[in-house]
TIVONU-485651 format. One record per residue (C-alpha): residue number from 1; z, y, x. Coordinates in Angstrom, 1 decimal. Each point is the difference from the previous one (the first is absolute). Example, Ala and Ser with C-alpha at 12.3 -4.5 7.8 and 13.67 -1.06 7.14 Angstrom:
@num->1, w->7.8, v->-4.5, u->12.3
@num->2, w->-0.7, v->3.4, u->1.4
//
This chain:
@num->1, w->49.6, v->170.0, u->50.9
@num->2, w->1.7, v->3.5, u->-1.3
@num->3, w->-0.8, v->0.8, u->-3.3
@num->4, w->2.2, v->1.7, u->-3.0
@num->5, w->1.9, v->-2.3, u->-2.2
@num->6, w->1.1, v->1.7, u->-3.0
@num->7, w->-1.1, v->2.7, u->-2.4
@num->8, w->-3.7, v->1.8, u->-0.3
@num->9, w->-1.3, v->-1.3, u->3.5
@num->10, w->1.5, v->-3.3, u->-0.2
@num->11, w->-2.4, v->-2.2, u->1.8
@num->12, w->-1.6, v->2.4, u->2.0
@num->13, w->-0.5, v->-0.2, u->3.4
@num->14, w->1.6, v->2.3, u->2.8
@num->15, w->-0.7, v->0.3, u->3.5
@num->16, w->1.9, v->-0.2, u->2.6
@num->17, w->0.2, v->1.5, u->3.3
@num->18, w->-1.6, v->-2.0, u->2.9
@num->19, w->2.7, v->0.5, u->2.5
@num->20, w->3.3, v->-2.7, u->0.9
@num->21, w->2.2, v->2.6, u->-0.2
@num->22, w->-0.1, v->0.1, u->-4.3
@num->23, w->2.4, v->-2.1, u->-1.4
@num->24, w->-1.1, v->-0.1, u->-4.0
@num->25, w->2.6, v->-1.2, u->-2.0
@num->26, w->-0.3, v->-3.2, u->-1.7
@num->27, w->-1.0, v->-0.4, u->-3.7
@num->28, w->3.2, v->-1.3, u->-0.9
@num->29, w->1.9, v->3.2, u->1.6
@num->30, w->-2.0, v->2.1, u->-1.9
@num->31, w->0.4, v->-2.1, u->-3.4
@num->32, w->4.2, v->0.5, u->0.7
@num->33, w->-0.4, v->3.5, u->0.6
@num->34, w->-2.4, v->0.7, u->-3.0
@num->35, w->2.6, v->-2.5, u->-2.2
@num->36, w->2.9, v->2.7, u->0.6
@num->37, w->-2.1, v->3.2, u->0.1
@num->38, w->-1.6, v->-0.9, u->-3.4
@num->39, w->1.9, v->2.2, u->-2.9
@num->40, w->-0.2, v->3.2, u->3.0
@num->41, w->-4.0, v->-0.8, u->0.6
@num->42, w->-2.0, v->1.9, u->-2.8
@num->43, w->-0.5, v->3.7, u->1.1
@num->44, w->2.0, v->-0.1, u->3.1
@num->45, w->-0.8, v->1.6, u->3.3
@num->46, w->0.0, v->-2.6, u->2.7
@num->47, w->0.5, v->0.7, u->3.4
@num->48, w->-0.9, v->-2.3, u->2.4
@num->49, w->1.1, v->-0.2, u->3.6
@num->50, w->-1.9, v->-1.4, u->3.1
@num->51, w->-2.4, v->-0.9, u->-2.9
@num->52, w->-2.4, v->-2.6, u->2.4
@num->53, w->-2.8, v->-1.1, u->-2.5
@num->54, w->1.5, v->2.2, u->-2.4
@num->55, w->0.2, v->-3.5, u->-2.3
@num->56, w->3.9, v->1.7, u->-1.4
@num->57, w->-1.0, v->3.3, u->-1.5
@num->58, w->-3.1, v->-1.6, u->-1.5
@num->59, w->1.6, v->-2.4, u->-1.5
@num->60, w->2.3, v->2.5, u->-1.1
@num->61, w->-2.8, v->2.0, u->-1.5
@num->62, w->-1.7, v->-3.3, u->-1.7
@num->63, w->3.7, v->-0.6, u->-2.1
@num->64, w->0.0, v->3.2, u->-1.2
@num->65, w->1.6, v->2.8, u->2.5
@num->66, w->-2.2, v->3.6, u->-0.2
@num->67, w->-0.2, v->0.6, u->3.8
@num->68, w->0.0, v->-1.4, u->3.8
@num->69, w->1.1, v->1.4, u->2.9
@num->70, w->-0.6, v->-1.4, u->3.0
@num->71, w->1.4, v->0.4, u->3.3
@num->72, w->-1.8, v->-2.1, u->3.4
@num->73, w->-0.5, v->1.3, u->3.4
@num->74, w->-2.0, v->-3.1, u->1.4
@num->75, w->-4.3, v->0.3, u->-0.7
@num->76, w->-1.0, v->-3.0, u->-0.7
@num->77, w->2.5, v->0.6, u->-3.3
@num->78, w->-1.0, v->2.9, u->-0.5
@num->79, w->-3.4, v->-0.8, u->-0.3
@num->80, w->1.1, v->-3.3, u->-2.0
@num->81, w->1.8, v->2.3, u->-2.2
@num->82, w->-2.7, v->2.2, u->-0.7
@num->83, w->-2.3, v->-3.0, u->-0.9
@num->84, w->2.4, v->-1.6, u->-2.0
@num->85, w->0.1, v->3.0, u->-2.3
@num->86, w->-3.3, v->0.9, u->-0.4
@num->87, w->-0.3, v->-4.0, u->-1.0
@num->88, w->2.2, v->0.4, u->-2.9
@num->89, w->-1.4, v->4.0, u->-0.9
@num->90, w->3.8, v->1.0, u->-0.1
@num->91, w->-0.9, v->3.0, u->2.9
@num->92, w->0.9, v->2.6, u->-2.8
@num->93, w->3.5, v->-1.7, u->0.0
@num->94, w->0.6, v->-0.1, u->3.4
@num->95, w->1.4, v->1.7, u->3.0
@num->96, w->-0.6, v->-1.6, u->3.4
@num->97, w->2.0, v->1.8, u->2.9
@num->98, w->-1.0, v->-0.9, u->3.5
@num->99, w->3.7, v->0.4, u->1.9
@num->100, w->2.6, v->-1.8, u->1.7
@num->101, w->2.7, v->-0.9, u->-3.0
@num->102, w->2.7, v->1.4, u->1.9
@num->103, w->-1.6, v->3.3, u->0.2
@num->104, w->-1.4, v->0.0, u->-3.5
@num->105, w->3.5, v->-0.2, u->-1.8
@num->106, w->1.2, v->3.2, u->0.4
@num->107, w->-3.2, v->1.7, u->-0.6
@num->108, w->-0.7, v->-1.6, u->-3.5
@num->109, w->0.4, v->2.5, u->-2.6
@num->110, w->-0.7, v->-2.2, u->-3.2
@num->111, w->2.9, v->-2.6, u->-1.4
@num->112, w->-0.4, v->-3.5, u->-0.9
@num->113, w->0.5, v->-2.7, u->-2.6
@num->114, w->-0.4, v->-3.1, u->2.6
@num->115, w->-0.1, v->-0.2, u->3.5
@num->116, w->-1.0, v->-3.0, u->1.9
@num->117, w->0.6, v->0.1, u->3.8
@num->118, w->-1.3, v->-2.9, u->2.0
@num->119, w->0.3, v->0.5, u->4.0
@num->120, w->-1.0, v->-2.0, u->2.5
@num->121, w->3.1, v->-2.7, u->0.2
@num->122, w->2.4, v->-0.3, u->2.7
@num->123, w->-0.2, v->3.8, u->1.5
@num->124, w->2.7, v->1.4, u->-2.1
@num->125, w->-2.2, v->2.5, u->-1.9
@num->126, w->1.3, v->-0.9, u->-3.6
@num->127, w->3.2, v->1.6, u->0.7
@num->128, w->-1.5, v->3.1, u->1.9
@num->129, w->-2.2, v->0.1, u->-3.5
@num->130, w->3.6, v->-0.4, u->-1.8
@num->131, w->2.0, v->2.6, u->1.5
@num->132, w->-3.0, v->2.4, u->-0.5
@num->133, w->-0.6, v->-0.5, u->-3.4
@num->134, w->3.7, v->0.4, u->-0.4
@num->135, w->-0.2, v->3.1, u->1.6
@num->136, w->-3.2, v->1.1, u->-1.6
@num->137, w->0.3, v->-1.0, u->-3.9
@num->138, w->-3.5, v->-0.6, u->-0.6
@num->139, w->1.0, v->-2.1, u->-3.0
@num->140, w->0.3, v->1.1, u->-3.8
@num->141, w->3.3, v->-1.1, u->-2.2
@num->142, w->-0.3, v->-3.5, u->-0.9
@num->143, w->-3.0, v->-0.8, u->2.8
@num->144, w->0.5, v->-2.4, u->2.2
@num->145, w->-1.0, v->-0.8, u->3.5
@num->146, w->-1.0, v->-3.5, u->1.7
@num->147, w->0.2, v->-0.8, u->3.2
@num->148, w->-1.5, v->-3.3, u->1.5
@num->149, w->1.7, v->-1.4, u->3.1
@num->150, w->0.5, v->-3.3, u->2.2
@num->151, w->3.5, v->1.6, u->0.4
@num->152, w->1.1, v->3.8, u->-0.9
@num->153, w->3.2, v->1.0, u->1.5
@num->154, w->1.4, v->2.4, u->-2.4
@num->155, w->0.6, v->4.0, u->1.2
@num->156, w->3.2, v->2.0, u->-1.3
@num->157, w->-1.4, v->1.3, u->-3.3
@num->158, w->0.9, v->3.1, u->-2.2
@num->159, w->-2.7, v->0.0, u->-2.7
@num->160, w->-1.0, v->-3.7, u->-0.1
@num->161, w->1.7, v->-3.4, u->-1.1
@num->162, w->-1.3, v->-3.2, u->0.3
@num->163, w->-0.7, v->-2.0, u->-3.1
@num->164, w->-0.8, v->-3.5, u->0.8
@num->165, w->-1.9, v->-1.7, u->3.2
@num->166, w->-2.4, v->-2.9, u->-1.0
@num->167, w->-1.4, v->-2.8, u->2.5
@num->168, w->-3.7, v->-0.5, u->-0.5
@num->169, w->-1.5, v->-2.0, u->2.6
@num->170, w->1.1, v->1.0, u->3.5
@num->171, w->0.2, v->3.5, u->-1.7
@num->172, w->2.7, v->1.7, u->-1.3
@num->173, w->-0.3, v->2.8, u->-3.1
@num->174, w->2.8, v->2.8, u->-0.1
@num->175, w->0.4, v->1.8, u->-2.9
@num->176, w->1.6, v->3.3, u->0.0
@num->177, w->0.6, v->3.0, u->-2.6
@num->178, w->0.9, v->3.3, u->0.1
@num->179, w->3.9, v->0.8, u->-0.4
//
């Protein structure tokens, strides 16, 4: 069952999409991630990348942050999404854009607090997503960006530096900051 787990919605109960090709991250993934996020949360603009259920940026939203984006290409998310935020009435604090992640990057205009990127494993998209946002500095001074990975093969990086890599499950949560 995928519901949020902290802050405002805690307890409620999310949809998710009815396809095999979701992956929603565990409870315990998102209780780490929310653990080191916590003093950035309140007011911050969340980004959040191959969003799935869009379970990340809401839970975002329920601790505190002002505004969701959202960026899925696959409908069955989409529509999940869409669902999911009408559930919690957070529509005015949202943005849901329907586009492959690697082509959304360089078109974002806005900057962001937190970014969570969570691609399907073992296809090497977490380091495409890397050297992008490297490329494209989407992130404010002091954000942070999170990256969740059964492995992540690091790209040369200019604007980025890894912080700290956590196990969680068969997961793994990179941590990385703007230099």
């Amino acid at each position: 069952m995928l519901q949020i787990i902290g802050g405002k919605h805690k307890r409620r109960k999310l949809n998710a999409p009815k396809t095999d090709l979701v992956r929603p991250t565990a409870s315990r993934l998102r209780e780490a991630l929310f653990s080191i996020c916590q003093h950035h949360i309140e007011g911050a603009r969340f980004l959040d990348l191959f969003a799935g259920s869009g379970a990340i940026g809401l839970e975002a939203l329920s601790r505190g942050a002002s505004h969701a984006t959202f960026v899925e290409q696959a409908r069955p998310s989409l529509s999940t999404i869409k669902q999911n935020i009408e559930l919690l009435g957070e529509k005015e604090n949202t943005t849901l854009i329907a586009a492959d992640v690697l082509a959304a990057i360089p078109k974002l205009k806005d900057r962001f607090d937190l970014i969570y990127v969570d691609p399907p494993y073992g296809k090497g998209l977490g380091a495409e997503v890397l050297s992008l946002l490297d490329k494209h500095p989407l992130l404010t001074d002091g954000g942070i960006i999170f990256i969740e990975d059964s492995a992540l093969e690091e790209p040369p990086l200019t604007t980025l530096k890894l912080k700290q890599k956590r196990q969680v499950g068969r997961a793994q949560l990179f941590e990385y900051f703007s230099l």
